[in-house]
MIFITI-879727 format. One record per residue: residue number from 1; x, y, z of N, C-alpha, C, CB in turn. Coordinates in steps of 0.1 Angstrom, whole numbers, plus 2048, in hexadecimal, padded with zeros to 3 digits. Glycine has a CB too. Example, Ala and Ser with C-alpha at 12.3 -4.5 7.8 and 13.67 -1.06 7.14 Angstrom:
2
  pos  n_c1  n_c2  n_c3  ca_c1  ca_c2  ca_c3  c_c1  c_c2  c_c3  cb_c1  cb_c2  cb_c3
    1   884   7C7   84E    87B    7D3    84E   884   7DF   84E    871    7D3    85A
    2   880   7EA   847    889    7F5    847   881   800   84F    88D    7FA    839
REM end
This chain:
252
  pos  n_c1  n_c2  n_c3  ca_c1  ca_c2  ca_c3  c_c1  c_c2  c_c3  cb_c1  cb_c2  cb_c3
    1   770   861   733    772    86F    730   77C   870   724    778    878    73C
    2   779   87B   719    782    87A    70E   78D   883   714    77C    87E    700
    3   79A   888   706    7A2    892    70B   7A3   8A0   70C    7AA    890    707
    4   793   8A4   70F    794    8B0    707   796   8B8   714    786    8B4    6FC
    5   795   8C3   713    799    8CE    71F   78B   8D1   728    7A0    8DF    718
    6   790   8CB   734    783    8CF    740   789   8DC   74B    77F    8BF    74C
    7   77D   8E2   74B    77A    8F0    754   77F   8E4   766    75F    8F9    752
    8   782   8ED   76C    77F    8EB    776   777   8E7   780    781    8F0    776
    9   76E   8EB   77C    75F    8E9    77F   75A   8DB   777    756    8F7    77B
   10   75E   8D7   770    75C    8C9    764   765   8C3   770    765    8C9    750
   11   772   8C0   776    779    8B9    77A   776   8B6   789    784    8BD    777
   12   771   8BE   791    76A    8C3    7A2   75C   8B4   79E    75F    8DC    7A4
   13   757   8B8   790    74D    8AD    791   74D   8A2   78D    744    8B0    78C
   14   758   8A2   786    758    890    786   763   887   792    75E    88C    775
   15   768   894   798    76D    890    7A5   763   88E   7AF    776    89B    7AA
   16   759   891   7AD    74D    890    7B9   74C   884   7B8    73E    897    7B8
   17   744   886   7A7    73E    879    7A5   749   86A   7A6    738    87A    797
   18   750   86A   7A2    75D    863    7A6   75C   858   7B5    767    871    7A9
   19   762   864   7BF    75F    865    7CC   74D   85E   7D0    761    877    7D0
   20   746   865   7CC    735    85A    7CD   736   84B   7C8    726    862    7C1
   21   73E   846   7BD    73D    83E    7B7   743   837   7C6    742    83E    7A8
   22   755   836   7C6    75A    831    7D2   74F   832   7E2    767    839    7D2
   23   74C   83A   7E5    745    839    7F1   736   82F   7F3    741    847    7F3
   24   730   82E   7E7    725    825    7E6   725   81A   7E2    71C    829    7E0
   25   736   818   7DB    73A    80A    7DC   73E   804   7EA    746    808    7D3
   26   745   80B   7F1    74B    80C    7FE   73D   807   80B    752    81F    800
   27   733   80F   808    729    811    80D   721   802   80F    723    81B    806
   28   720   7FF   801    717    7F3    7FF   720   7E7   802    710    7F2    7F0
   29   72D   7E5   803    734    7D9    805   733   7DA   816    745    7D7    7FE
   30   734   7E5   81A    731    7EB    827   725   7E1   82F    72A    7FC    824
   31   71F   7E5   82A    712    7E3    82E   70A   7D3   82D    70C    7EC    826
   32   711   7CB   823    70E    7BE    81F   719   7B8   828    70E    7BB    80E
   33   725   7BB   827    731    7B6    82A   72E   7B6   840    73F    7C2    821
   34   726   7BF   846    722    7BC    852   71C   7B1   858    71B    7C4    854
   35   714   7A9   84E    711    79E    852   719   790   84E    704    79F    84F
   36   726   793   84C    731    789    84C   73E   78B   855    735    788    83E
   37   73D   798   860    749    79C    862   74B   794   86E    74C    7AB    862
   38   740   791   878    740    787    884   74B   77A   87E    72E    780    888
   39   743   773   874    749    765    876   756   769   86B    73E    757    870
   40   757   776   865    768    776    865   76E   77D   86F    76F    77C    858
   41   76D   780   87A    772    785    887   777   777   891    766    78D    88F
   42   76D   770   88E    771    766    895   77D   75F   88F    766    75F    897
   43   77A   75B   87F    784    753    878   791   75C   879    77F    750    868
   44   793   764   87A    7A0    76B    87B   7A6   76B   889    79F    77A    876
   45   79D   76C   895    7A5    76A    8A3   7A6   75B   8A8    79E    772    8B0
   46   7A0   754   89F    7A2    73F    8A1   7B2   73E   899    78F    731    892
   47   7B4   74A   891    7C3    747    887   7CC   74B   890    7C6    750    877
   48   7CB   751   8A0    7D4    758    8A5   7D8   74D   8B2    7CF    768    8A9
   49   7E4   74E   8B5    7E8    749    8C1   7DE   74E   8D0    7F8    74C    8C3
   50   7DA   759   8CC    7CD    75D    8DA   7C3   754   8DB    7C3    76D    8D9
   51   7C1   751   8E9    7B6    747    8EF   7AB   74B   8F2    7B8    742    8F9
   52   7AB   757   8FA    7A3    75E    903   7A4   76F   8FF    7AA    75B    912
   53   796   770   8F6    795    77F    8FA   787   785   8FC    79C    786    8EE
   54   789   78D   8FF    77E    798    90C   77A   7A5   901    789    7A2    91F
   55   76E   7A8   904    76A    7B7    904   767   7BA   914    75B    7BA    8FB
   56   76B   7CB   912    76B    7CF    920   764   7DA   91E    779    7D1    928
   57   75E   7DC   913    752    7E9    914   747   7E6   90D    757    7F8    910
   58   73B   7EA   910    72F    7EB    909   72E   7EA   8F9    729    7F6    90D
   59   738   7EF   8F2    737    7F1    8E3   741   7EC   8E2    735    7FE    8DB
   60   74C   7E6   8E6    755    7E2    8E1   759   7D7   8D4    758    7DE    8EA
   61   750   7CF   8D6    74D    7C6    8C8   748   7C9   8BE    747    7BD    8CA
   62   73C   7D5   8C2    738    7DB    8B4   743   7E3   8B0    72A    7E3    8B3
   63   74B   7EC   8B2    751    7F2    8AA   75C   7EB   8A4    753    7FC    8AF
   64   762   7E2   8B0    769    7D6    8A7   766   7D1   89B    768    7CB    8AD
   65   755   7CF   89D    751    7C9    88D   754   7D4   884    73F    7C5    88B
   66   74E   7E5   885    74F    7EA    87D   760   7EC   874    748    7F4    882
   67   766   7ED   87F    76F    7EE    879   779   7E7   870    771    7F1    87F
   68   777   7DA   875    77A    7C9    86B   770   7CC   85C    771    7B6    875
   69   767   7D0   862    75C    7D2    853   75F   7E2   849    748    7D3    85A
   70   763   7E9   84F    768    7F4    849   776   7F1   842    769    7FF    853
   71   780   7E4   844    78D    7E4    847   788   7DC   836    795    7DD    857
   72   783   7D2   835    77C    7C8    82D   779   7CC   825    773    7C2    830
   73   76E   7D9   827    768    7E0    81A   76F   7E8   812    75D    7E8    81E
   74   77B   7EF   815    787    7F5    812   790   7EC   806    78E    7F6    81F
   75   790   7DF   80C    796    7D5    803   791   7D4   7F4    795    7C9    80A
   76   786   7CD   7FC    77E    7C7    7F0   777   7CF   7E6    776    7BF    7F5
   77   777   7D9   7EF    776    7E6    7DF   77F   7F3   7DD    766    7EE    7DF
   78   78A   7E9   7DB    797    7EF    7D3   797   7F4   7CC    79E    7EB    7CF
   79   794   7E4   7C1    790    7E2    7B3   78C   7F0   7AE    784    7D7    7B1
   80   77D   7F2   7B5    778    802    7B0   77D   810   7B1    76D    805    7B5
   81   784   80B   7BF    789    81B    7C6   799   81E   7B9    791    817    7DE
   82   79B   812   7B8    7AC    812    7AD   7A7   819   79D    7B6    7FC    7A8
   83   799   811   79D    795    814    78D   791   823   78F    787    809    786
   84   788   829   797    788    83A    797   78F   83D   798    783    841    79D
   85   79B   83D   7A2    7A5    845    79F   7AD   848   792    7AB    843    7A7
   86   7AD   83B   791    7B8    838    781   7AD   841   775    7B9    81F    77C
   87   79C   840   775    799    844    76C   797   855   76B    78F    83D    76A
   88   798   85B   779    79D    869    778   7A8   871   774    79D    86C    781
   89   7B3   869   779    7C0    86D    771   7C6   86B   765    7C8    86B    777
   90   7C1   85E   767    7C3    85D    754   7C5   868   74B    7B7    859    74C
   91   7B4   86E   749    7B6    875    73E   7C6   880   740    7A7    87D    73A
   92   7CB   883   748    7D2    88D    74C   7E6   887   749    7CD    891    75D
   93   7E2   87B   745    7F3    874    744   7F6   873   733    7F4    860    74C
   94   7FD   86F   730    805    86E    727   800   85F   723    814    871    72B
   95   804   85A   714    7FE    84E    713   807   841   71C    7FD    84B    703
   96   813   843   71E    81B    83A    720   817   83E   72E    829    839    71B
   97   816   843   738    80F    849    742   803   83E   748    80A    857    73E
   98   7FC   840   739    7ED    83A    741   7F2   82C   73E    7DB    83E    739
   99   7FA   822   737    7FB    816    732   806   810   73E    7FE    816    722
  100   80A   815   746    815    812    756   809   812   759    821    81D    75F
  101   801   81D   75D    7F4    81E    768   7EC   810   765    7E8    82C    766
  102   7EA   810   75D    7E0    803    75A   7EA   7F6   75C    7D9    804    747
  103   7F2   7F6   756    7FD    7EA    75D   7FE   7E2   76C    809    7EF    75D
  104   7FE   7F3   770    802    7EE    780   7F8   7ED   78B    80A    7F9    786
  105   7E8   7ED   785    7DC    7EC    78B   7E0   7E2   797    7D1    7E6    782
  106   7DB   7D9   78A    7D6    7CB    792   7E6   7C5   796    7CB    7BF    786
  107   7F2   7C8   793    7FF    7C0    79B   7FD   7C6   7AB    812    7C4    794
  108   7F9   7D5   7AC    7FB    7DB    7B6   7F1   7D9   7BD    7FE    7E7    7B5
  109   7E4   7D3   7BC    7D9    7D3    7C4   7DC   7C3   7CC    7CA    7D5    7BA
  110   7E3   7B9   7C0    7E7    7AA    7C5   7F4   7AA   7D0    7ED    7A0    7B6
  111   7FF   7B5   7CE    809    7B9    7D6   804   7BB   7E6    810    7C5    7D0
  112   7F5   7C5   7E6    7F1    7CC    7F2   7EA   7C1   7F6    7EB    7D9    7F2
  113   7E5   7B7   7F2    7E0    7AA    7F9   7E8   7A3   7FE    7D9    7A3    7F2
  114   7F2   79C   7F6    7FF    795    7F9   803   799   805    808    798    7EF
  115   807   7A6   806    80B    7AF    813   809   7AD   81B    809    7B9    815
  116   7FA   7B0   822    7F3    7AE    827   7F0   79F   82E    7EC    7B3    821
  117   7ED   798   821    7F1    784    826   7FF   782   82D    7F3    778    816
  118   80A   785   82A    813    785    831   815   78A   83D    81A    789    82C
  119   810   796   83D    80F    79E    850   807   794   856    804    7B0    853
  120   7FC   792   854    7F1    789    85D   7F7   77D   85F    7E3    786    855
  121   7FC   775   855    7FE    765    854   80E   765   85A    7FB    75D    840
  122   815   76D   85A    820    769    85D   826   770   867    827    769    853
  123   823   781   868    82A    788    873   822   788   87D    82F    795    870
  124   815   78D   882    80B    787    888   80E   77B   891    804    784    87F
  125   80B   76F   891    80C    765    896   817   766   89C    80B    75D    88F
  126   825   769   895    832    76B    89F   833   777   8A7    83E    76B    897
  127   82E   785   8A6    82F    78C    8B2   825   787   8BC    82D    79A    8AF
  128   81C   786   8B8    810    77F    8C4   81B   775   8CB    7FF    774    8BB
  129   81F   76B   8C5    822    761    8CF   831   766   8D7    823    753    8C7
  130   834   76E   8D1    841    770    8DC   83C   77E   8E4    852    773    8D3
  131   82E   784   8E0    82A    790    8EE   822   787   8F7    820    7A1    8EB
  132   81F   779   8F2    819    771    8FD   822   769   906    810    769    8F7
  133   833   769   901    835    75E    907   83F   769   913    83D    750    8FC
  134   83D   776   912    842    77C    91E   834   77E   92E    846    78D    916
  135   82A   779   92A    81F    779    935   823   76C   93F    80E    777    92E
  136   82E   764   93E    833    75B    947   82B   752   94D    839    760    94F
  137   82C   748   956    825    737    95A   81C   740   965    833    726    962
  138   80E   73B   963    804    741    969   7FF   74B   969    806    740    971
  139   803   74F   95C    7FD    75D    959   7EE   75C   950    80B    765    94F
  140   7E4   75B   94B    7DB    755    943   7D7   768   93F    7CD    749    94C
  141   7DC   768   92C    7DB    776    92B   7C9   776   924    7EB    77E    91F
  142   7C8   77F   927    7BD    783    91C   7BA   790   917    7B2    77F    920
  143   7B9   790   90A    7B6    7A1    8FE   7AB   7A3   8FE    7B8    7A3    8ED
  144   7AE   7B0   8FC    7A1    7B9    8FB   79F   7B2   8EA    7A5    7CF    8FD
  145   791   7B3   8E7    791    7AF    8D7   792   7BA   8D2    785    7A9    8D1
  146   78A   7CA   8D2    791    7D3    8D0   7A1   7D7   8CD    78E    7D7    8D6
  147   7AA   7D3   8D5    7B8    7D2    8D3   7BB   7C9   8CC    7BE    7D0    8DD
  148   7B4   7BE   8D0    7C2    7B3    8C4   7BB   7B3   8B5    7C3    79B    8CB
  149   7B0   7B7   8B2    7AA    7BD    8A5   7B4   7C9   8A0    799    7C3    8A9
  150   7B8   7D1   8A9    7B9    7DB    8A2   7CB   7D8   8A5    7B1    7EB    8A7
  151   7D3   7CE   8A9    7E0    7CD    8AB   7DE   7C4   89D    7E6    7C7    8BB
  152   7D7   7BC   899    7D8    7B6    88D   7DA   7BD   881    7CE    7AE    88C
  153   7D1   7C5   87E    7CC    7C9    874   7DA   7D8   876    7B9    7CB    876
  154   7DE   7DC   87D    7EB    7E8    87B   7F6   7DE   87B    7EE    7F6    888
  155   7F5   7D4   87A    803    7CE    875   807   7CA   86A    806    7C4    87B
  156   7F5   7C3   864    7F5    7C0    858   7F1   7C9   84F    7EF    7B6    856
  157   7EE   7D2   84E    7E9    7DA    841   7F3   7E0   83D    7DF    7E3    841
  158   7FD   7E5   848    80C    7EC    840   814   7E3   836    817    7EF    84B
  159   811   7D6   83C    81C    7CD    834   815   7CC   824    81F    7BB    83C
  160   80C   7CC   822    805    7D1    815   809   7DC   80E    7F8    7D4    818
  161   808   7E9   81A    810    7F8    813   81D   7F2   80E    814    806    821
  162   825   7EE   816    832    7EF    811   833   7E2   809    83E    7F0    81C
  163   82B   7D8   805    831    7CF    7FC   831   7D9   7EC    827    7BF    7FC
  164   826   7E4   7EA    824    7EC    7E0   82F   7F3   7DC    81B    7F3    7E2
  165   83D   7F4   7E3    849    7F9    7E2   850   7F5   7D6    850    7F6    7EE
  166   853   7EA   7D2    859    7E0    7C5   854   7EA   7BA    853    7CD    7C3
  167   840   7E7   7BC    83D    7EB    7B1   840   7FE   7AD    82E    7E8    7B1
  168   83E   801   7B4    843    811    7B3   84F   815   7AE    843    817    7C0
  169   857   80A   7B9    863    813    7AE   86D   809   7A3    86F    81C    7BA
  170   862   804   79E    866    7FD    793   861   805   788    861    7EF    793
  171   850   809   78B    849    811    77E   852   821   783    833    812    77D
  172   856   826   78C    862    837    78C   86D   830   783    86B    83F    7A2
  173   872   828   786    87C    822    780   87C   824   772    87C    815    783
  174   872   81D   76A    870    818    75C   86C   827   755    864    80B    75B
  175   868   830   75E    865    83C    759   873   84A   758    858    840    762
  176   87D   846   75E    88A    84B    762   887   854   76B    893    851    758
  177   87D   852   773    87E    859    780   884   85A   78C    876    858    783
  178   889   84D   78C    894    84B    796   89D   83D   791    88C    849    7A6
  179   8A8   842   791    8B6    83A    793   8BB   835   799    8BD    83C    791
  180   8BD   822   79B    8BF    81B    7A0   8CA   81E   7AD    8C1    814    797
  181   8D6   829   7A7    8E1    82B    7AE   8DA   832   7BC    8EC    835    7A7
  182   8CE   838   7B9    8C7    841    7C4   8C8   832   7D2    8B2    847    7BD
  183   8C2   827   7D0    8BF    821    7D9   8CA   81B   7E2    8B8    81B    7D4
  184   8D6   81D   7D8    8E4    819    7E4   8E4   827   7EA    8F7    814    7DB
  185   8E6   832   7E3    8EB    83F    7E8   8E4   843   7FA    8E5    84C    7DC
  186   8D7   83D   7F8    8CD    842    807   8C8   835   80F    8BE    84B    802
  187   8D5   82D   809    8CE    81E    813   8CD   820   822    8D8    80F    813
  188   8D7   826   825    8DC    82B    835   8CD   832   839    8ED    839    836
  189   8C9   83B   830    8BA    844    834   8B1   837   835    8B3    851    826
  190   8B1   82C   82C    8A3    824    82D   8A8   81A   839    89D    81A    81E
  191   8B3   819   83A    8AF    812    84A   8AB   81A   854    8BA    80D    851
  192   8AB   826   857    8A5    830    863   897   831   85E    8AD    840    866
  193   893   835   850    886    832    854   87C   829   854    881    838    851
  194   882   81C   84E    87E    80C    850   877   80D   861    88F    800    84E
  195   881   810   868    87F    80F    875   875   81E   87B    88F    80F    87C
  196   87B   82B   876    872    836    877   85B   833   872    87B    843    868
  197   85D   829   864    84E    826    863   84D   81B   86A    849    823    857
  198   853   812   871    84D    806    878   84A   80B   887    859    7F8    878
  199   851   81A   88C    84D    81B    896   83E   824   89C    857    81E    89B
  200   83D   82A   88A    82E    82E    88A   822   824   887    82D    839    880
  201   828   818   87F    81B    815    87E   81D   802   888    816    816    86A
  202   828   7FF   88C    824    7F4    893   81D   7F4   8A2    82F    7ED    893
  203   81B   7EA   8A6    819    7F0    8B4   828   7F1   8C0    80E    7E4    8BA
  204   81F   7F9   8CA    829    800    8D1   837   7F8   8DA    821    809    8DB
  205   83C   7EE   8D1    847    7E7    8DA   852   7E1   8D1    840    7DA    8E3
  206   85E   7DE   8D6    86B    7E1    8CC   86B   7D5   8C3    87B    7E2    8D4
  207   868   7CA   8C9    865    7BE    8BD   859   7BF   8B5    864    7B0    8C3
  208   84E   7C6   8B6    847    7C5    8A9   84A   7D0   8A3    839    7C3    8AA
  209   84F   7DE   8A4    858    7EA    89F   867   7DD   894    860    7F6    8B4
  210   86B   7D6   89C    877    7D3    899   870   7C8   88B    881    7CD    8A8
  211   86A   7BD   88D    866    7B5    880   85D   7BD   876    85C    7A8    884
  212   857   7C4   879    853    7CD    86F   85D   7DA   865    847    7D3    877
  213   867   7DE   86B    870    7E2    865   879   7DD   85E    874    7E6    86A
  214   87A   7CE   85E    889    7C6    85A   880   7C1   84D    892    7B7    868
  215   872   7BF   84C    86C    7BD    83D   86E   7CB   837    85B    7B7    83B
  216   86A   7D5   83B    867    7E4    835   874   7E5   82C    867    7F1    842
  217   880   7E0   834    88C    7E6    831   892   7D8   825    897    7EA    842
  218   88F   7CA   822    88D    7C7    81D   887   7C6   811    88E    7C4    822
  219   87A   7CB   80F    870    7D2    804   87A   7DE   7FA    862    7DB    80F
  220   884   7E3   806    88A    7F0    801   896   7EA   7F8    890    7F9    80D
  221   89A   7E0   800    8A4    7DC    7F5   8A2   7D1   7EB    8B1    7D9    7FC
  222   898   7CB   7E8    88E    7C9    7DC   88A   7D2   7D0    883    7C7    7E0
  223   884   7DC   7D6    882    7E5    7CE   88E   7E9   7C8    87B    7EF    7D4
  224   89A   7F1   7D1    8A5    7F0    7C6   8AA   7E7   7BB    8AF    7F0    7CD
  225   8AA   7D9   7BD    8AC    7D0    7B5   8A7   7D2   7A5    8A6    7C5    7BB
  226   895   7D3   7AC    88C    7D8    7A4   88D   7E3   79A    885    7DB    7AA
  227   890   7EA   79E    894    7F8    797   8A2   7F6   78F    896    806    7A4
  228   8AE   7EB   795    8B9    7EC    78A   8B5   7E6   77E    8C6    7E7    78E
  229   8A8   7DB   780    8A6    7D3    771   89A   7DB   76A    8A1    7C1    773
  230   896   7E3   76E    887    7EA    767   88C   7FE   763    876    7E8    778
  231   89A   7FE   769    89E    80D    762   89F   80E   755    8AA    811    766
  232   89A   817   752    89B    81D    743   8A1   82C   741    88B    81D    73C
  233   8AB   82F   73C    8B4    838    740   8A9   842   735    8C6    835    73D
  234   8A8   852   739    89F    859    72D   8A8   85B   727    896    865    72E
  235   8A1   85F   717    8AA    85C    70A   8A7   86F   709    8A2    84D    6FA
  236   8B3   870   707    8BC    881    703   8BE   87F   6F9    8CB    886    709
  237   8B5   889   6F0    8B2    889    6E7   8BF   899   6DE    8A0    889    6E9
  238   8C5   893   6D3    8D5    89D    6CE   8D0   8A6   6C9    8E1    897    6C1
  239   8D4   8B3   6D1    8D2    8BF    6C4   8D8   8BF   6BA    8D4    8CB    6C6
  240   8D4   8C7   6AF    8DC    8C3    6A4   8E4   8D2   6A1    8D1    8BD    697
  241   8EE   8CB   69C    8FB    8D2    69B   8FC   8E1   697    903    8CB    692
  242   900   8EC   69E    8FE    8F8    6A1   90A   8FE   696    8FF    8FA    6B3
  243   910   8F5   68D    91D    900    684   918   904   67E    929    8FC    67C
  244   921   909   675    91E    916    667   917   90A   65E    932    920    65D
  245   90F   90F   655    909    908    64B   913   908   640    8FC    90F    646
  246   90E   8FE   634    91A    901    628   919   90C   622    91C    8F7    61C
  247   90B   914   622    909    91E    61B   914   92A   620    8FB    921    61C
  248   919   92C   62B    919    936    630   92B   934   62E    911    938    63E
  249   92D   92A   629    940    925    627   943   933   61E    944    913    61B
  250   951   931   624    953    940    617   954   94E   61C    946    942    60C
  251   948   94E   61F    943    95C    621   94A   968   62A    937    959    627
  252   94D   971   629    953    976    630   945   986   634    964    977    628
REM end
């Protein structure tokens, strides 16, 4: 789109169209991506300390699938979902505006993977094994796959959200949107809600609430780091000097 001035009605429609583009990308990875989601269901609960797991209802595994395959298709068409958005707002920023935006694509799409690899590969494996090692000698547990599908996948996708933290407020930073001093001033606030978001989005018990908050709140004080080397103070620009002119010397 060039920069010229769109009606409202100009902007509703390329918001549609927009929106169609993302959904029939979404759609078609959807749809291809179903006949791979079995043998990555499996490859992902062979990576888990669980031995034994159960369906206990009639659809249980299909919606399991859907939802691994919905989770998948989300991912892997980022790429597109980041590029519409980025190509709608564009025209509406400033040049230095759109040249951050375009910067921070692809670091922020590699950050939310990264994230995500870390929840799965590292925190994962260790809450599992310590909510297994409370079922005690002769206990033989077994999960619902529905549950431990969906205990995986809300542990790991946040750690994705918040690895995107650095980047954010490095580019508020570099724009003088926010000042480094901000992040000492309200550290005391990001520890309550380090723990306030781990208890919405981890699952419901104090050690996986508790390891998922102690990265959150870590991330937080990164990002500060971040923000003292990427601040750019805005430049105040001098009025110019408000005295009597020479002409007017003299004059009574």
């Amino acid at each position: 789109m060039d920069d010229k001035q769109m009606t409202l009605t100009e902007h509703l429609t390329e918001l549609r169209n927009r929106l169609f583009v993302i959904l029939g990308a979404v759609a078609v990875v959807f749809l291809v991506g179903f006949f791979y989601t079995r043998p990555l269901l499996h490859w992902i609960i062979r990576h888990t300390p669980v031995h034994h797991v159960i369906v206990t209802g009639v659809t249980e595994a299909f919606f399991a699938l859907i939802k691994l395959d919905l989770a998948m298709s989300l991912i892997l068409t980022s790429p597109i979902i980041l590029y519409e958005i980025a190509a709608f707002i564009l025209p509406g920023l400033t040049q230095v505006e759109r040249r951050v935006v375009g910067v921070i694509v692809g670091p922020g799409l590699a950050l939310f993977l990264i994230g995500t690899a870390v929840g799965y590969f590292v925190f994962v494996p260790i809450v599992l094994h310590v909510m297994l090692s409370f079922t005690g000698q002769g206990i033989e547990p077994m999960w619902r796959l529905g549950s431990l599908l969906s205990f995986i996948i809300d542990l790991s996708v946040p750690f994705g959200i918040v690895a995107e933290l650095p980047l954010i407020s490095g580019v508020m930073s570099h724009l003088g949107l926010v000042q480094p001093i901000m992040f000492s001033r309200y550290r005391r606030y990001a520890i309550l809600l380090s723990f306030f978001i781990a208890a919405i989005l981890a699952p419901p018990d104090a050690l996986s609430m508790t390891l998922m908050a102690l990265p959150i709140y870590l991330v937080y004080e990164i990002s500060a780091l971040v923000a003292r080397f990427t601040y750019k103070a805005p430049v105040v620009s001098e009025e110019p000097s408000s005295g009597p002119s020479n002409n007017s010397e003299g004059s009574l």
